[in-house]
C-alpha positions in Angstrom: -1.6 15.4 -7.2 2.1 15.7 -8.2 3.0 14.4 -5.0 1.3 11.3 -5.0 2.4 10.7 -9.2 5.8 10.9 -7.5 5.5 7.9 -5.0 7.5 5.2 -7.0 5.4 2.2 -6.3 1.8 4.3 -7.0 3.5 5.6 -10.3 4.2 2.1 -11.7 1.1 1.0 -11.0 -0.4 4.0 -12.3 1.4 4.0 -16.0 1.2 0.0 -16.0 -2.5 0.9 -16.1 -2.6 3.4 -18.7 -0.6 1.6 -21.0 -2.5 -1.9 -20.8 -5.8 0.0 -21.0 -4.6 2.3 -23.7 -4.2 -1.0 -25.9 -7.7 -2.4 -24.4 -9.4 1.1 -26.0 -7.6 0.0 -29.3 -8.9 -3.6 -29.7 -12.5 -2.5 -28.2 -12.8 -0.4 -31.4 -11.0 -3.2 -33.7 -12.8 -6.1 -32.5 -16.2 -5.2 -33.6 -15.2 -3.3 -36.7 -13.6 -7.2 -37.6 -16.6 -8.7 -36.3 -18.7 -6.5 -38.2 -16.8 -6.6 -41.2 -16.7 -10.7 -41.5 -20.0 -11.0 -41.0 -22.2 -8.1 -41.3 -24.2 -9.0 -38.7 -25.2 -7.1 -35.5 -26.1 -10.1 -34.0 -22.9 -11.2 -34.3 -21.2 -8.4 -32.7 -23.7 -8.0 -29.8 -23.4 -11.7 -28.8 -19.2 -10.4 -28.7 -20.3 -8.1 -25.7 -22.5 -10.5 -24.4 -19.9 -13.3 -24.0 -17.9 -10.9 -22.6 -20.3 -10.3 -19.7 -20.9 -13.4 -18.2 -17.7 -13.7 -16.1 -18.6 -10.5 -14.6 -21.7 -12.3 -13.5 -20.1 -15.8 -12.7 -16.9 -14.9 -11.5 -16.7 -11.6 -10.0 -17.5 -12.0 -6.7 -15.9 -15.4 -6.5 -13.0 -14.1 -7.6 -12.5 -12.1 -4.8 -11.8 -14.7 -2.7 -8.6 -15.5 -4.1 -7.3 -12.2 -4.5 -8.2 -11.9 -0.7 -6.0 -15.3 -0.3 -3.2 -14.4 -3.1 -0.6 -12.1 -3.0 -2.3 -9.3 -4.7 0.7 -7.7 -6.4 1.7 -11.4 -7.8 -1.8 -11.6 -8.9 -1.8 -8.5 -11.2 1.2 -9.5 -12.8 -0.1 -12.9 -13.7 -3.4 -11.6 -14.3 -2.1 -9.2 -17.1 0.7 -12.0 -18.3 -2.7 -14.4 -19.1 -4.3 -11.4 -21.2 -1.2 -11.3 -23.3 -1.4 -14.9 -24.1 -5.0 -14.9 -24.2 -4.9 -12.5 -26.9 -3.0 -14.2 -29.2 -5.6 -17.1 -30.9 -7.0 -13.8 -32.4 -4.0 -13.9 -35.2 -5.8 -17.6 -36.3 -8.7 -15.1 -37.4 -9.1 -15.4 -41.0 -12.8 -15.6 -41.7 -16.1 -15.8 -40.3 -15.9 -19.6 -40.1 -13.5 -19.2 -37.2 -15.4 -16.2 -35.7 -16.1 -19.2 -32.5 -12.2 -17.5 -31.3 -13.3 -14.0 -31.3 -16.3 -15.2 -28.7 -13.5 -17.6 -26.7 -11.2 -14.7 -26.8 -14.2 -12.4 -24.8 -15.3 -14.6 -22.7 -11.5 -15.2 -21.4 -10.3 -12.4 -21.3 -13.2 -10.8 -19.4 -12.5 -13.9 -17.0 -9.0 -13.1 -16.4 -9.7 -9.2 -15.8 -12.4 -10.1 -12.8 -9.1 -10.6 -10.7 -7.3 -7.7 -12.1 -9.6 -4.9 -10.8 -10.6 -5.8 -7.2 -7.1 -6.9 -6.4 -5.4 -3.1 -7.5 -8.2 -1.5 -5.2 -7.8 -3.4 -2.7 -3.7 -3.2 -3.0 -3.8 1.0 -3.8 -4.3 1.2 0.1 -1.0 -0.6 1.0 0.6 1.7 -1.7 -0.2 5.2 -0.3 -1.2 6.3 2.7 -4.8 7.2 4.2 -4.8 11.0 3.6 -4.0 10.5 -0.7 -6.2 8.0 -1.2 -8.3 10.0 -2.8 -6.4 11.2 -5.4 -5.1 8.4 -6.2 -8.4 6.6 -7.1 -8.9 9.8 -9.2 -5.7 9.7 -10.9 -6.9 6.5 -11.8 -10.1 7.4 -13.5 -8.2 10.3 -15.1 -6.0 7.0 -16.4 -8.8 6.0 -17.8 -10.2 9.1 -19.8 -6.4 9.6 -21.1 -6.9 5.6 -22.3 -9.8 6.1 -23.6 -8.8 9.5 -25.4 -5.3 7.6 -27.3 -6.5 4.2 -27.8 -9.3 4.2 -30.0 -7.5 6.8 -32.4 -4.3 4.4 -31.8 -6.6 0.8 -32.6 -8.0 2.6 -35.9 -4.9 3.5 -37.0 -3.6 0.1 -36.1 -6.4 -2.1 -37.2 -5.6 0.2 -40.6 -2.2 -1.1 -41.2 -1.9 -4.1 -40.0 -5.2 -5.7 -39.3 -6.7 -7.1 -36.2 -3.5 -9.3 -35.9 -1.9 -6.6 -35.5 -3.8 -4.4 -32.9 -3.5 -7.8 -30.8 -0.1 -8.1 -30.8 0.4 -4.3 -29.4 -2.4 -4.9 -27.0 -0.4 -8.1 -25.9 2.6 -6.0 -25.8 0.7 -3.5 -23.4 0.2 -6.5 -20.7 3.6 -7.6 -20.7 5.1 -3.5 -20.4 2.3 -3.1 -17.9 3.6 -6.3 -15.9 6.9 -5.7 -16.0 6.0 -2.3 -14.2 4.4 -3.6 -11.7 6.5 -6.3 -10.9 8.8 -3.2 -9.4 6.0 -2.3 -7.3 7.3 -2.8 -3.8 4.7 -2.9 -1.0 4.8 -2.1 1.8 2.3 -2.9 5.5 -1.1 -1.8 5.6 -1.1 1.7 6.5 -1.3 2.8 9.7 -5.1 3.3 10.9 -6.6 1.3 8.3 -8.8 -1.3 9.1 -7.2 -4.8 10.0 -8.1 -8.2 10.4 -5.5 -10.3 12.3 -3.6 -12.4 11.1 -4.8 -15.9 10.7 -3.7 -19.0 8.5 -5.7 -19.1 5.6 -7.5 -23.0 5.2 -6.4 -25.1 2.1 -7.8 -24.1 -1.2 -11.5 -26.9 -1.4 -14.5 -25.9 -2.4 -15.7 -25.6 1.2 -13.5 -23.2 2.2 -13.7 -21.2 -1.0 -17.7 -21.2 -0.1 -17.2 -20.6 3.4 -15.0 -17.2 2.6 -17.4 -15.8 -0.6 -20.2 -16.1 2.3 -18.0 -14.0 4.6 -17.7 -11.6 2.1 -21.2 -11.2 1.7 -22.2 -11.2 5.2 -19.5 -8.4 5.1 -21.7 -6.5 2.9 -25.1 -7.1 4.7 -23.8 -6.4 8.0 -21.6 -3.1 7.6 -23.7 0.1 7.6 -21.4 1.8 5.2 -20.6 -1.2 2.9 -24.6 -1.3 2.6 -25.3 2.0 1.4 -22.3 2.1 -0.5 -23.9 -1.2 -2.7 -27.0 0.2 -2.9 -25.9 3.5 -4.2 -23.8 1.4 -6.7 -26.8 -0.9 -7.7 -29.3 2.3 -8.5 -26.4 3.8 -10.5 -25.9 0.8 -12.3 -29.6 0.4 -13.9 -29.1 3.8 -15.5 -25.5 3.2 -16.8 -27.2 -0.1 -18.9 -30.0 1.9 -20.3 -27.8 4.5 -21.5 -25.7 1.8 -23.0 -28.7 0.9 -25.1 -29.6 4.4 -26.2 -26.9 6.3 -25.9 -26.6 6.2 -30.1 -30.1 6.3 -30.8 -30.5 9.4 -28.5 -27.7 11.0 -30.9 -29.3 10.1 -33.9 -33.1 10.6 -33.4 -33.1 13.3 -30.9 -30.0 15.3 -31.3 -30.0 14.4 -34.7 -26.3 13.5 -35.5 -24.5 10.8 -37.0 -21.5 9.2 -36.2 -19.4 12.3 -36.7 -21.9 13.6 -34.1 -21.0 10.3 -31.8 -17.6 10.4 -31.8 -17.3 14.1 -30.7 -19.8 13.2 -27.5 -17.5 10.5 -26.9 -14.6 12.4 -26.9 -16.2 15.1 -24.8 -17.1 12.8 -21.7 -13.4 11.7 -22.2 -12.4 15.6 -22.0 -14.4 16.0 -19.1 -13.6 12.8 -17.5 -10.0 14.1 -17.6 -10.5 17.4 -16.1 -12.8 16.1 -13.1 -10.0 13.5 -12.6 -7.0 16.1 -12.3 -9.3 18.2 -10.3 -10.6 15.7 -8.0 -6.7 14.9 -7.6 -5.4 18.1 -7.0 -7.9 19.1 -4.5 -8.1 15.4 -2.7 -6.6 15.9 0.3 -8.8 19.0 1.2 -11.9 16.6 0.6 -13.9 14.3 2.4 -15.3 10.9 0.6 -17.9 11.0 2.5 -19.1 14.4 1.8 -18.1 14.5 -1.8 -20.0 11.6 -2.3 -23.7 12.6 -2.7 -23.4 16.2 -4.2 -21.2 14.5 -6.9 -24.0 11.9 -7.3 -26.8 15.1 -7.6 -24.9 17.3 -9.7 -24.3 14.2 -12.1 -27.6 13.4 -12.3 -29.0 16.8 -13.0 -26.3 17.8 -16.1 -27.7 14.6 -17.2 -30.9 15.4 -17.4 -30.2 18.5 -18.4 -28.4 16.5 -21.8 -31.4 14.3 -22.3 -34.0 16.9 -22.1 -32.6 20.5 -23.5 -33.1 19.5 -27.3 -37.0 19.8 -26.6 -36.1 23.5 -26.4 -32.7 24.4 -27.5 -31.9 22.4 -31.0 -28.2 21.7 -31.8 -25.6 19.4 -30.5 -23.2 22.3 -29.2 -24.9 22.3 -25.7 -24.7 18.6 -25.5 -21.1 19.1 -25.8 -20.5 21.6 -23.4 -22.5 19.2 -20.8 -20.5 16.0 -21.5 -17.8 18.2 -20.5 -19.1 19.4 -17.4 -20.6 16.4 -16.2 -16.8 14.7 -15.9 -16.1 16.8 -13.0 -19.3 15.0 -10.5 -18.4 11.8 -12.7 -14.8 11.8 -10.9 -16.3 12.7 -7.7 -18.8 10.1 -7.3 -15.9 7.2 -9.0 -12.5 8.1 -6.6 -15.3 8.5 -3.2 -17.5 5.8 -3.7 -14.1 3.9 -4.2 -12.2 5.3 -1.1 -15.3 5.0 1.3 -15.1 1.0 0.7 -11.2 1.1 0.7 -11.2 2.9 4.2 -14.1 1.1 5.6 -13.4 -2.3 4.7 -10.8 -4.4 6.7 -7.7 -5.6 4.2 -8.5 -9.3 4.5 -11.7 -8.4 2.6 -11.4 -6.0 0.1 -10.8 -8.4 -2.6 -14.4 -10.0 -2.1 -15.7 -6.4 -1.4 -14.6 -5.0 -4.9 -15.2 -8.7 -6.6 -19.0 -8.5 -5.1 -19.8 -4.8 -5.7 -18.6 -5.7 -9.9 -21.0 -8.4 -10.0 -23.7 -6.4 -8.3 -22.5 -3.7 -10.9 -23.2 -6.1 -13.7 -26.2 -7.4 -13.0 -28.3 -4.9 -12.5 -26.3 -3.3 -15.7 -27.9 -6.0 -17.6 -31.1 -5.7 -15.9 -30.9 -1.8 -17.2 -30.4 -2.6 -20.6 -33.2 -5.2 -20.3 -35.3 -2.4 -19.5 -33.9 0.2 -22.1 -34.4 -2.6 -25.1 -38.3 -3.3 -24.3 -39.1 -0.1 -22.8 -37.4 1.9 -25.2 -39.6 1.8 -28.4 -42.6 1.3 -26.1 -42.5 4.4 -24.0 -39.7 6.6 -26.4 -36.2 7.2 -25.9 -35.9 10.3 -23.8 -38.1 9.4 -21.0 -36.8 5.8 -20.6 -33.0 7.4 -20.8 -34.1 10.0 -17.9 -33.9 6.9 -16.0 -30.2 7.4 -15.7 -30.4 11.0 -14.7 -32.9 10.2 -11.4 -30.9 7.1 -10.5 -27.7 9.6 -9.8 -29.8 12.1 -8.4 -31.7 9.6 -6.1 -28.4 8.0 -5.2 -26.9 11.3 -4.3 -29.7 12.1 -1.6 -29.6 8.7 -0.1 -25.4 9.5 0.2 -26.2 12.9 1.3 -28.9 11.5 3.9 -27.5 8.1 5.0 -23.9 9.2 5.3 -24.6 12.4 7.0 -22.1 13.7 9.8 -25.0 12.8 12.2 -26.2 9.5 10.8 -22.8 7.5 10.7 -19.0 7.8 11.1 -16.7 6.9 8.5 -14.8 4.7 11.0 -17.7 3.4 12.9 -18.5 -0.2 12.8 -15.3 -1.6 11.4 -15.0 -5.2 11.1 -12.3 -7.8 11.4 -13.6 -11.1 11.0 -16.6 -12.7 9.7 
């Protein structure tokens, strides 16, 4: 794990990412406390994360396509250069009359950040080698827990002393630091053994060729064997992470019977857990394989979940819950760093971009498909059966892993393509 924190251009990228995300954490728990607070409305506050969802739905995939045509280092830096300015309409905020910039802001920034995330996965590759791949996509959801664990502490304090104003203006100052950093990153060829597509002069940016490319992309998808499995895994998976979205706070209230004490020491757990799994997943990356990892993390997820969801019919109290959320970070790393590694190593460098860009629109739709469900089906049917739905989408997705990329049934490096 050490090893690969020492790599120069994999640790610039690395604390680039935990400080811009650090100051995301704080203005995702300032944004809707202003929102909330000018307007005390719900409504108001849930159309915030709705806004902030359509790009995912509009623009992810497509948005592969240009980080598959742009320099993908160039793009991060002027991907997290736009989020800086984008953030600053937010100190116009004054009252609820102008609340119309808080929705802008979402919907812009979540537009900008669909061509942040699939081209870092699919530059990590050209940053370390084959063999520490996996560790460094979990030392990258560890980033995430350590984010997650600082910045909304950090926001709250922030949004305390100075106002949402304020908590922009450090988040802004998290872009530019984390651009600056990776504007050092140096990088290097593909490495040796990955897949490769050869090299061929891209056609001038039109609408037809733009077209032309997302299609390739998803022809990618439908024709690899891996890349397949891999989306369908993702798309089970990513029902049950939208109904627990919906009910994760009712399940603490009415079943556990907390409050928001209650909810923010949950919270806090997963992030506790999230960081062990990561530093564990790292440390022992090089002595796993993706592929096996892959479906036992899926299954073990799954089952602690449903262990959480279902215990407080026998065991009242909130102190198992918390021992869970803890445990459950170390399959939760597993299932993150492989599922990301099998498409890195399976999917040829000139389309990783769409790859990544196709699998987060895939990712949110059937998200918002899940929390559909959770919303109608929730009072209908009751909260714990309808949140189980999470729990048997990992477990079902772990045996199709376990099944479908068995050692018999496929080879990592079989069916590799290079053009479309």
């Amino acid at each position: 794990m050490l090893a690969v924190l020492r790599q120069r251009n994999f640790a610039l990228l690395w604390f680039g990412g935990l400080i811009s995300l650090t100051g995301d954490w704080m203005l995702r728990i300032a944004l809707p406390v202003t929102v909330f607070e000018l307007t005390g409305s719900t409504l108001a506050t849930g159309i915030m994360f709705m806004v902030g969802m359509v790009p995912n739905l509009l623009l992810g995939s497509v948005a592969g396509v240009f980080v598959d045509r742009w320099d993908r280092r160039r793009t991060m830096i002027a991907t997290n250069l736009l989020l800086a300015a984008g953030l600053l309409p937010l100190l116009l905020l004054e009252s609820a009359g102008w609340l119309w910039i808080v929705y802008v802001v979402a919907f812009v920034q979540s537009a900008v950040s669909q061509f942040f995330g699939p081209a870092e996965n699919a530059l990590l590759p050209q940053l370390v080698d084959e063999s520490h791949l996996l560790t460094a996509n979990s030392l990258n959801a560890l980033n995430n827990n350590l984010a997650r664990l600082i910045g909304p502490a950090l926001g709250g304090f922030v949004a305390v002393a100075f106002d949402l104003a304020g908590v922009a203006l450090v988040d802004a100052a998290t872009f530019l630091l984390a651009a600056l950093l990776i504007g050092l990153v140096r990088v290097a060829a593909p490495p040796a053994g990955a897949a490769q597509a050869p090299a061929q002069e891209k056609p001038a940016i039109s609408f037809v060729a733009v077209w032309r490319e997302w299609l390739a992309g998803l022809r990618l998808v439908g024709r690899e064997r891996v890349v397949k499995i891999l989306f369908a895994i993702a798309a089970i998976v990513a029902v049950g992470e939208g109904v627990i979205s919906v009910l994760f706070v009712p399940f603490v209230t009415e079943v556990l019977r907390g409050k928001a004490l209650q909810l923010g020491w949950l919270m806090s757990a997963q992030a506790v857990g999230g960081l062990l799994g990561g530093i564990i997943i790292a440390r022992l990356g090089q002595r796993l394989e993706p592929r096996r990892l892959l479906g036992p993390s899926a299954v073990l997820f799954g089952l602690i979940d449903l262990a959480i969801f279902n215990y407080p019919a026998f065991i009242p109290g909130i102190t198992l819950a918390l021992v869970l959320f803890v445990l459950v970070g170390l399959p939760g790393a597993g299932f993150s760093a492989s599922i990301t590694t099998l498409l890195q190593n399976d999917v040829a460098d000139d389309y990783r971009g769409r790859i990544f860009g196709a699998l987060n629109t895939t990712f949110a739709l059937l998200t918002l498909g899940g929390m559909g469900l959770a919303s109608v089906a929730g009072d209908i049917v009751g909260i714990v059966p309808v949140i189980n739905i999470q729990g048997y989408g990992f477990v079902l997705a772990g045996l199709l892993a376990l099944v479908l990329l068995s050692p018999r049934g496929q080879s990592i490096t079989a069916g590799r393509h290079s053009e479309a």
